[in-house]
N, C-alpha and C positions, 0 to 999 in steps of 0.2 A: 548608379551601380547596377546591373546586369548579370545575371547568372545564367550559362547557357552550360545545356549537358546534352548529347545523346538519346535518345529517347523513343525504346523499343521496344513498349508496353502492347498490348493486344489492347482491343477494345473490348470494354465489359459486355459478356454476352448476351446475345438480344439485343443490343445497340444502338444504332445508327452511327459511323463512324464518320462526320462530316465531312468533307474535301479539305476544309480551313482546319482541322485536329490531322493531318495525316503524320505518322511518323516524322520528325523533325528536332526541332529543339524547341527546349523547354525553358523561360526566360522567367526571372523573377526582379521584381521591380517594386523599390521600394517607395511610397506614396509621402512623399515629404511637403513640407509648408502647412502642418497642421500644429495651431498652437494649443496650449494646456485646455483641456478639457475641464467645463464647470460644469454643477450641477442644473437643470436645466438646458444644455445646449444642445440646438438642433444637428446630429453627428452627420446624417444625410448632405445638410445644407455645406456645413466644414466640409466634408469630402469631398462633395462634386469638384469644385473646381481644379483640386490637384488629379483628381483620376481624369477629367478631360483633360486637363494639359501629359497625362500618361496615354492619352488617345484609346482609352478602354474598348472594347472591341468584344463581341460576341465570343463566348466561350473562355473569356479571363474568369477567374477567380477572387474574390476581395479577401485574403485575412488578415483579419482586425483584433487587435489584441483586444482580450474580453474589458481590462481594464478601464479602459477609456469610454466602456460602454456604462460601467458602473461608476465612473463620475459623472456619468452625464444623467445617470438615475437617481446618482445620490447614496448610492448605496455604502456611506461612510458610517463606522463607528468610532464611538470614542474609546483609544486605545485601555484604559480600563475595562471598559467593557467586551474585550477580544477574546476573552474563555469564555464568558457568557455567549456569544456569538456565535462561536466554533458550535459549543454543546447544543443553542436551536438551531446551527443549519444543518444537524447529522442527522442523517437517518438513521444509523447507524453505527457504530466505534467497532472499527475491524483490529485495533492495535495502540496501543501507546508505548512509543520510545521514550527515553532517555536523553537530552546530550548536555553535559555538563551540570546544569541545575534547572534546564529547561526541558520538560516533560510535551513534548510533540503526540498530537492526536490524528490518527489515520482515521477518516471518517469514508461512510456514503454520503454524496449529498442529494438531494433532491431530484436532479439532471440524469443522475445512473452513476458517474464517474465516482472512484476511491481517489482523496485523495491529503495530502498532507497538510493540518490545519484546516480543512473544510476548505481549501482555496483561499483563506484570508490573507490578502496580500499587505504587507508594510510599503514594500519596496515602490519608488516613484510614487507615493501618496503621500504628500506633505501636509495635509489638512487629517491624516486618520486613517485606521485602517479600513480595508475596500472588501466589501463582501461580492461573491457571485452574486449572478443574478439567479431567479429560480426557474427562470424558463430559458433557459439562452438559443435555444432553437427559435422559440417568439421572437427573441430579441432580433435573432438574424435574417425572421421573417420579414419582419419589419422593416429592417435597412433595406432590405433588400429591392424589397417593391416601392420605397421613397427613390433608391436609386436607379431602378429600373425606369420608374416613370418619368424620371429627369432627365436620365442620357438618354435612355431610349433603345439599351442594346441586352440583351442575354445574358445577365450577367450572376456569379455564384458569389454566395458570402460564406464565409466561415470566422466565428467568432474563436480566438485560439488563447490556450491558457500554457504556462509553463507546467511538468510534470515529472516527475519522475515515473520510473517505471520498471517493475516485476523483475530482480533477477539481475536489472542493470545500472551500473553506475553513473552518475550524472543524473541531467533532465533537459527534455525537449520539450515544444510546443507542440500538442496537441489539440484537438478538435470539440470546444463545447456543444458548440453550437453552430448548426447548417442551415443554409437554405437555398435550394437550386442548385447545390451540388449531388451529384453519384456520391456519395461518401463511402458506402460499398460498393465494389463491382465484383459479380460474381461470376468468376471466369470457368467453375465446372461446366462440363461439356465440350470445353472447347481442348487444345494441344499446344502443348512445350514446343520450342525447337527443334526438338527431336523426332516432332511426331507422336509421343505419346501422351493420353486421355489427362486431363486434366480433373482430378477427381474430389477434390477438398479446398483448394484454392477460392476464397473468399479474401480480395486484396482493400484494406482499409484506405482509402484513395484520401479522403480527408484527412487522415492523421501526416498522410504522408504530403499535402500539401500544408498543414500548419506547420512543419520540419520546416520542410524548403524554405517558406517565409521567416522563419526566426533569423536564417542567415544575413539577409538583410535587415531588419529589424533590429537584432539584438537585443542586449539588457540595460542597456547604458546610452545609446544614440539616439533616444528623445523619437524615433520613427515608430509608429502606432501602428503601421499597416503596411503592407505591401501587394502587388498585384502578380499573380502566377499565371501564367502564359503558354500555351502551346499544349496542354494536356490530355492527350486523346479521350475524347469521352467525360470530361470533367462535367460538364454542366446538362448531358442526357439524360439525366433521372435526378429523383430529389427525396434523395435520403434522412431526416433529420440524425443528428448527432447522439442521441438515446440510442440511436439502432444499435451504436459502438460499445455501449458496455456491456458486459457480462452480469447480469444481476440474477438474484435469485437462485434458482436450481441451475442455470447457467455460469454460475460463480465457482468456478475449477477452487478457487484458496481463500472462497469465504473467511476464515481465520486463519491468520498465521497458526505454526505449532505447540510454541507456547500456552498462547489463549486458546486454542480447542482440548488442548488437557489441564486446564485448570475450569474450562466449564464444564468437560465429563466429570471434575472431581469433587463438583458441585459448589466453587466459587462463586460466589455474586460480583458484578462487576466493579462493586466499590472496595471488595477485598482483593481484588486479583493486584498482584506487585506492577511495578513499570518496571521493563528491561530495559538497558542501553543501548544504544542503538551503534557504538562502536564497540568491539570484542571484551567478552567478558573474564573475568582469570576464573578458572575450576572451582575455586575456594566461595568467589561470590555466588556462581550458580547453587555448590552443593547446598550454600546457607541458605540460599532461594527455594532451593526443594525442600528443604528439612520446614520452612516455616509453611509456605503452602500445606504441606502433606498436616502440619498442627492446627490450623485455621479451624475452630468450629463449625459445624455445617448446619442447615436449619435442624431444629427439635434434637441437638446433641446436648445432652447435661453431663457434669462432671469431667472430672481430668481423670481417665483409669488408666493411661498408658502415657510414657516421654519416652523420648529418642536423643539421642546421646553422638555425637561425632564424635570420634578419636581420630584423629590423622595419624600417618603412617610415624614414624618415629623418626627425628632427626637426620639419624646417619641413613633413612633412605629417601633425602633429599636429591645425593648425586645419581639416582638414576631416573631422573628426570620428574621427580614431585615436590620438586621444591614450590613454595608456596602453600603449599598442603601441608606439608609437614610442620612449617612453624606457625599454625594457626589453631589457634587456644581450644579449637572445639568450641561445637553451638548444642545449646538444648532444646527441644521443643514439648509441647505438649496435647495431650487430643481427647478429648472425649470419647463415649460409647458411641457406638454406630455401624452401619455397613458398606463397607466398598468395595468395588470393583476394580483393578489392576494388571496391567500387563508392564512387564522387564524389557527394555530395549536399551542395548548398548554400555548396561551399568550391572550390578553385584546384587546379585538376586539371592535375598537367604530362603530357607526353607523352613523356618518357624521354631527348627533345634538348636539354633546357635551356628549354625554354618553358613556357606555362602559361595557362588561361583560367580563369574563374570567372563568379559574379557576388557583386557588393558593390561597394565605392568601389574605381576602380584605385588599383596603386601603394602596396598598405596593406602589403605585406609579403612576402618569399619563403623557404621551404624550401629550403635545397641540401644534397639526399643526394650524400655524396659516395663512392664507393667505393674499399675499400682498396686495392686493384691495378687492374693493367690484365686480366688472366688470366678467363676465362668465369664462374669462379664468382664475382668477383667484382663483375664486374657482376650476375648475376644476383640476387645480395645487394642489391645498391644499388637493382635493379627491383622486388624484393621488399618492402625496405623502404619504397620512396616509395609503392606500394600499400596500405600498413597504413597508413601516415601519411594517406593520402587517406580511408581508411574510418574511420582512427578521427575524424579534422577534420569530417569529414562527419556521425556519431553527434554529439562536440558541438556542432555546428551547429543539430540537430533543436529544442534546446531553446530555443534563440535564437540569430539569421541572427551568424554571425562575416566580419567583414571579409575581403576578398578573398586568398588566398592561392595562391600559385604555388608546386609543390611540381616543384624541378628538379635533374635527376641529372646533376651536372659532373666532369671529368674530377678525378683526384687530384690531379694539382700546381696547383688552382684554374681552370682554363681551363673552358670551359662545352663538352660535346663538341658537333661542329659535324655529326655526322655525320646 
């Protein structure tokens, strides 16, 4: 099978753009006659021969599913032990979903890449689940120079993993692991079609050759690899695949929104809730705010302040709050303390019993109520309806929640009038 396209990219600047790379087509080919991959096998030795019968050629590309690289390392766990695994190959926990009864972990992993489960793959590993490797650039070094010194030609590898990605539905194959490819090319300096300066253009040339090869590849056709063909500039420079992530101070959405307002409200990560990762009803979220905003925070003693739902009242179910309305009310509870709060998108009260927003009136009110009449306790009661507003506000961000008025009433029920 063959894939041929059009192919009117520039050469990444500073260059050399070969005679054999000029404007043409671009051909993808997938490398078949490779059987199941064990631990211990030499991948080098399995491949040559289907890549010379592909007549490999200076300036191909190899990508190889990462997979086959981690049977061959052995990097299998035993399916028990696969949360264990995730939790040592994170560097970090950017997020945890929901789906069904299965709580999914967005990690960093060691490589630079975010990604779903730490990469631990089920799928195609009948003996256990299959970890990344921790250098996958090494790993691609590697291949690369056993395969180089075999055939004898210029040849790029890229180690490629399935992924999802920011923003978009689905998942592609993308780029762990490089070696002897341009993985960036970086086209400032140079001009558009049009003539005009090219001034921010940095094109990720490896993500976009691990695409192309899934197409033959697949997820189900037993083909581990494929060769990409024709790419101006592909194999000119030698970028590792680290160069591609964003980490660090370079990380635009370090946290989702959820988890950056439950670590400003000073959650620890074993308190913070797991969202779902398919759409939530208003009802769940508000009860998700109400108990965050009551979670103790370090060195808080006592309960001086709860918080109270009322949903809006039956008959204003029909203008569109239904769900709300027939939902029993949640209580929470908080101790003394201090915090910091800002209103976005929800019912902001002002400490008198009042409250404005925007959304439909009349959908529903918060009443923090405080344990005494004595200073700290109110100050409990102001503290609480401030976390209650930032965190109502965080689940708002994701989708607008019905109007809420969040108001601090006297104890024995009376709204303070002062």
């Amino acid at each position: 099978m063959s894939i041929e396209k059009s192919s009117q990219v520039p050469p990444a600047s500073g260059l050399a753009d070969p005679p054999s790379t000029r404007p043409g087509t671009v051909q993808v080919l997938p490398v078949t006659g490779i059987p199941e991959i064990r631990h211990g096998d030499d991948l080098a030795a399995i491949l040559a021969p289907s890549l010379r019968a592909l007549e490999v050629r200076d300036g191909d590309v190899l990508c190889i599913s990462t997979k086959i690289v981690s049977k061959s390392l052995g990097l299998r766990v035993d399916p028990a032990e696969r949360d264990a695994a995730i939790e040592a190959a994170a560097v970090r926990t950017v997020a945890r979903r929901r789906h069904t009864r299965v709580v999914t972990s967005v990690v960093q992993i060691p490589s630079g890449p975010v990604m779903a489960a730490a990469g631990v793959d089920s799928s195609n590993a009948p003996d256990g689940p299959l970890l990344l490797p921790e250098d996958p650039d090494g790993c691609a070094l590697d291949l690369r120079d056993r395969l180089v010194t075999m055939l004898g030609i210029r040849l790029g590898v890229l180690l490629t993993d399935t992924s999802s990605r920011i923003w978009r539905v689905g998942v592609g194959d993308i780029a762990l692991g490089a070696a002897g490819v341009a993985s960036l090319q970086d086209l400032r300096g140079g001009t558009d079609a049009d003539g005009r300066a090219l001034t921010v253009t940095v094109r990720n040339l490896a993500d976009e050759l691990a695409a192309a090869s899934d197409l033959v590849k697949g997820k189900a056709g037993g083909v581990p690899a494929a060769i990409v063909r024709g790419v101006p500039g592909a194999t000119t420079d030698d970028v590792p695949a680290r160069a591609l992530s964003r980490t660090g101070e370079d990380d635009w959405f370090r946290r989702p929104s959820l988890e950056s307002v439950w670590v400003a409200l000073g959650l620890t990560a074993a308190q913070e809730p797991v969202a779902r990762m398919s759409p939530e009803p208003a009802a769940e979220r508000i009860e998700r705010a109400l108990a965050v905003a009551a979670l103790p925070r370090k060195d808080e003693t006592g309960r001086d302040a709860t918080a109270r739902w009322v949903p809006a009242a039956p008959e204003d179910a029909s203008h569109g709050r239904a769900g709300i309305a027939s939902n029993p009310g949640t209580s929470t509870t908080a101790g003394t303390g201090t915090g910091v709060g800002t209103s976005t998108g929800t019912g902001t009260g002002t400490g008198t019993g009042t409250g404005t927003g925007t959304g439909t009136s009349g959908s529903g009110r918060i009443l923090v109520t405080p344990a005494g009449t004595g200073p700290d306790a109110w100050i409990a009661a102001g503290t609480l309806a401030e976390r209650i507003r930032t965190a109502l506000g965080a689940e708002a961000l994701g989708a607008p929640l019905p109007l809420l008025t969040v108001e601090i009433v006297r104890p024995d029920g009376q709204e303070d009038s002062r």
